[in-house]
Each structure stands twice: as structure tokens, then as C-alpha cells.
TORKOL-4160 file (C-alpha; in steps of 0.2 Angstrom, whole numbers, padded with zeros to 4 digits, m for minus):
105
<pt num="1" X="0000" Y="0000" Z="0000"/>
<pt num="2" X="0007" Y="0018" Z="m0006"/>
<pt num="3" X="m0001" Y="0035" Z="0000"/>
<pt num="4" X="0000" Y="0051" Z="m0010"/>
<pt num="5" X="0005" Y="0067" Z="0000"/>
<pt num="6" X="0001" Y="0083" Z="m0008"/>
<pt num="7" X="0018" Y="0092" Z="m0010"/>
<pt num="8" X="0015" Y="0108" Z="m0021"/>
<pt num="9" X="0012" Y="0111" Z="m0039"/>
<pt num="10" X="0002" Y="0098" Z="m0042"/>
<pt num="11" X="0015" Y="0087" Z="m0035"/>
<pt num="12" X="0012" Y="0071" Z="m0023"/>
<pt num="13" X="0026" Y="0061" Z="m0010"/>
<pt num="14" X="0022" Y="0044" Z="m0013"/>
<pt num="15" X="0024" Y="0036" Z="0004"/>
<pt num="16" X="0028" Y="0016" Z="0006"/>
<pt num="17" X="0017" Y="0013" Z="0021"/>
<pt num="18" X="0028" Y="m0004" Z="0026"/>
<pt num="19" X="0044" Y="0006" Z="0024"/>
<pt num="20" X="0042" Y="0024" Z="0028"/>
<pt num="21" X="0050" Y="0026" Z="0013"/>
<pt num="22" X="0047" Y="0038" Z="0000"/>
<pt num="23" X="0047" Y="0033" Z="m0019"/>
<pt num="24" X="0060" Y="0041" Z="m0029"/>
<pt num="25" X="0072" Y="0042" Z="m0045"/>
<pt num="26" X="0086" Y="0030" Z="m0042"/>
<pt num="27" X="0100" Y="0045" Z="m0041"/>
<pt num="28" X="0089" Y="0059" Z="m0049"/>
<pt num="29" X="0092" Y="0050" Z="m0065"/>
<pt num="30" X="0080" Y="0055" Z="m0078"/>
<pt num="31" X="0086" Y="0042" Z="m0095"/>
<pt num="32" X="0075" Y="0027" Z="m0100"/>
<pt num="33" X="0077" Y="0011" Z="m0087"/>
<pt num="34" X="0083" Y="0021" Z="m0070"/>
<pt num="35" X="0077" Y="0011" Z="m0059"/>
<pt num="36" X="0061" Y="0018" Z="m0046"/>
<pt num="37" X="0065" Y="0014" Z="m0028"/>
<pt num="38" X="0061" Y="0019" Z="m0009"/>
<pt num="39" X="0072" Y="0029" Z="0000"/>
<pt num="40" X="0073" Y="0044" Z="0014"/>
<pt num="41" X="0064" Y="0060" Z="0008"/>
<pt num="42" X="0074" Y="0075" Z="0006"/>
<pt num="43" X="0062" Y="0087" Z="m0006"/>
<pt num="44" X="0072" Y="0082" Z="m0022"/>
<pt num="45" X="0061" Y="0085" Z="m0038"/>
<pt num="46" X="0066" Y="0065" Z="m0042"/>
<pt num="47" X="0056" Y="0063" Z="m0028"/>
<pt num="48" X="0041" Y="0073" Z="m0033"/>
<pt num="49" X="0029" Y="0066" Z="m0043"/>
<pt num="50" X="0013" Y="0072" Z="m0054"/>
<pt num="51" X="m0002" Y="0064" Z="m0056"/>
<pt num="52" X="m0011" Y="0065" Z="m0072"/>
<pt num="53" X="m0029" Y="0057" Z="m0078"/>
<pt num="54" X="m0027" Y="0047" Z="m0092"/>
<pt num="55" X="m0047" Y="0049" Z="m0095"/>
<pt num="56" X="m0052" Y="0028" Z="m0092"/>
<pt num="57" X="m0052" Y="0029" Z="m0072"/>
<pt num="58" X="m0032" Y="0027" Z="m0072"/>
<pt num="59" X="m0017" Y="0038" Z="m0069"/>
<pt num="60" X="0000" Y="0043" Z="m0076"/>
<pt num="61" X="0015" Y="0046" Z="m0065"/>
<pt num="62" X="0029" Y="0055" Z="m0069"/>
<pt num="63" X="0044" Y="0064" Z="m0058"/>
<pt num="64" X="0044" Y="0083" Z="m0059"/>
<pt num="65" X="0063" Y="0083" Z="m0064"/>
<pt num="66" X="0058" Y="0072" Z="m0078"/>
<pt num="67" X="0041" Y="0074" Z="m0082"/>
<pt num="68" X="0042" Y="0065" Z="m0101"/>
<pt num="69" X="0047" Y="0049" Z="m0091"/>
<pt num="70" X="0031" Y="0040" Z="m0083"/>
<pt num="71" X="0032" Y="0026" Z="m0068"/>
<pt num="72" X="0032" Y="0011" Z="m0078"/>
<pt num="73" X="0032" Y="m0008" Z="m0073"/>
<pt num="74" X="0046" Y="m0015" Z="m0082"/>
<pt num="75" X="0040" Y="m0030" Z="m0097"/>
<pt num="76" X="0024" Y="m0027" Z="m0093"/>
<pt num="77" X="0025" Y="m0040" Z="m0080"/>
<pt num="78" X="0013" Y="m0048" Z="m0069"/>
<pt num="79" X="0023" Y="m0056" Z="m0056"/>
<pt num="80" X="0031" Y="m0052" Z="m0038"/>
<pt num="81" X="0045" Y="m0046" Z="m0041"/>
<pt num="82" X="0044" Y="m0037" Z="m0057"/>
<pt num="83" X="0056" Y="m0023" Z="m0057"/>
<pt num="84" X="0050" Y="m0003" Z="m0059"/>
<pt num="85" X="0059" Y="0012" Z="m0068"/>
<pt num="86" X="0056" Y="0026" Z="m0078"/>
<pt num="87" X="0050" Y="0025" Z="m0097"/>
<pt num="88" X="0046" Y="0035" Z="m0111"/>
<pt num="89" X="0025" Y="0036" Z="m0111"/>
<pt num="90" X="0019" Y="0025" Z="m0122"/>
<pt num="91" X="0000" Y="0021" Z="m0113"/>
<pt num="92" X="0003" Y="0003" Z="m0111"/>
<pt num="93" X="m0006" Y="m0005" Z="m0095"/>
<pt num="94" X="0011" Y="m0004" Z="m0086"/>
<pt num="95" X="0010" Y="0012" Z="m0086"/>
<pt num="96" X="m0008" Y="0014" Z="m0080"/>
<pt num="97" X="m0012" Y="0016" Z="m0062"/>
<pt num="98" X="m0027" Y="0016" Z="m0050"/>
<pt num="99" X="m0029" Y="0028" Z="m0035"/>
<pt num="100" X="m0043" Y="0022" Z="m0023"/>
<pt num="101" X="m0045" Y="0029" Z="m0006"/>
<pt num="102" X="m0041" Y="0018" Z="0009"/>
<pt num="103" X="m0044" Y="0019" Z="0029"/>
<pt num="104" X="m0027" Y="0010" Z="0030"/>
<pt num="105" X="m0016" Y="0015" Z="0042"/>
């Protein structure tokens, strides 16, 4: 379970809630295939993400340092363990994201 955290601009933290972790750019790298991972928030822009309606009841991601890159599940895998980085927007399903409210704490 991930929670959004309004930031500014249109910008979300997305919070890990099983790690305290927030999600980020591995290294503030902006290219095709840098990885997406947890780590401790510091306000960095790689770590800063907007949410944008694709208009079917799903949502884009994309860090503010790199907003032509979206939060994309790699192979379009299905399985635990499928890794996550950043891609150029192409609209496939692993790019495609649900946002439902949750009472989980």
C-alpha cells in the first residue's frame, strides 16, 4: 500500500506505508530504465511526482525533474518481483495506475 502526499504544484510524495519510505528516481536519473525505488525524503524534484488522468479511471506518473518519463512496470510483468523504472510514455497497462482511497493506516 502507497499513499499520496500533496507536496505543491500539483506534485504528490508517494509514501511506502511498510517502509516509511518515500518513492524516488534512483540517483535523480532522468534516462530510459533508471530504476524507481524507496528511499529517505529530502524534497528532491526525483522525488516529486505528478499525477495525471489518463481519462479511463487510471493515472499517469511522472517525476517533476523528468516529467516525459512515466512510472512504468518493467516488461509489462505480472509477477512479484517485477522490477520498476522510468519509461518513455507509451500508454501501455504498465503504465496505468489506480488511485482508490483507503482507511489503512
Amino acid at each position: 500500500i502507497f499513499s499520496l502526499e500533496w507536496v505543491d504544484n500539483n506534485s504528490y510524495r508517494i509514501n511506502s506505508q511498510s517502509a516509511s519510505k518515500a518513492v524516488e528516481a534512483a540517483g535523480a536519473g532522468s534516462g530510459n530504465a533508471t530504476p524507481v525505488v524507496l528511499g529517505d525524503w529530502n524534497g528532491g524534484n526525483h522525488q516529486k511526482w505528478n499525477v495525471e488522468a489518463w481519462g479511463d479511471g487510471t493515472y499517469k506518473l511522472s517525476p517533476r525533474h523528468a516529467p516525459g518519463k512515466l512510472f512504468d512496470v518493467e516488461g509489462v510483468y505480472v509477477y512479484n518481483g517485477a522490477g520498476v523504472h522510468l519509461w518513455d510514455q507509451h500508454g501501455g497497462d504498465n503504465q496505468r495506475y489506480f488511485i482508490q482511497s483507503s482507511s489503512c493506516t
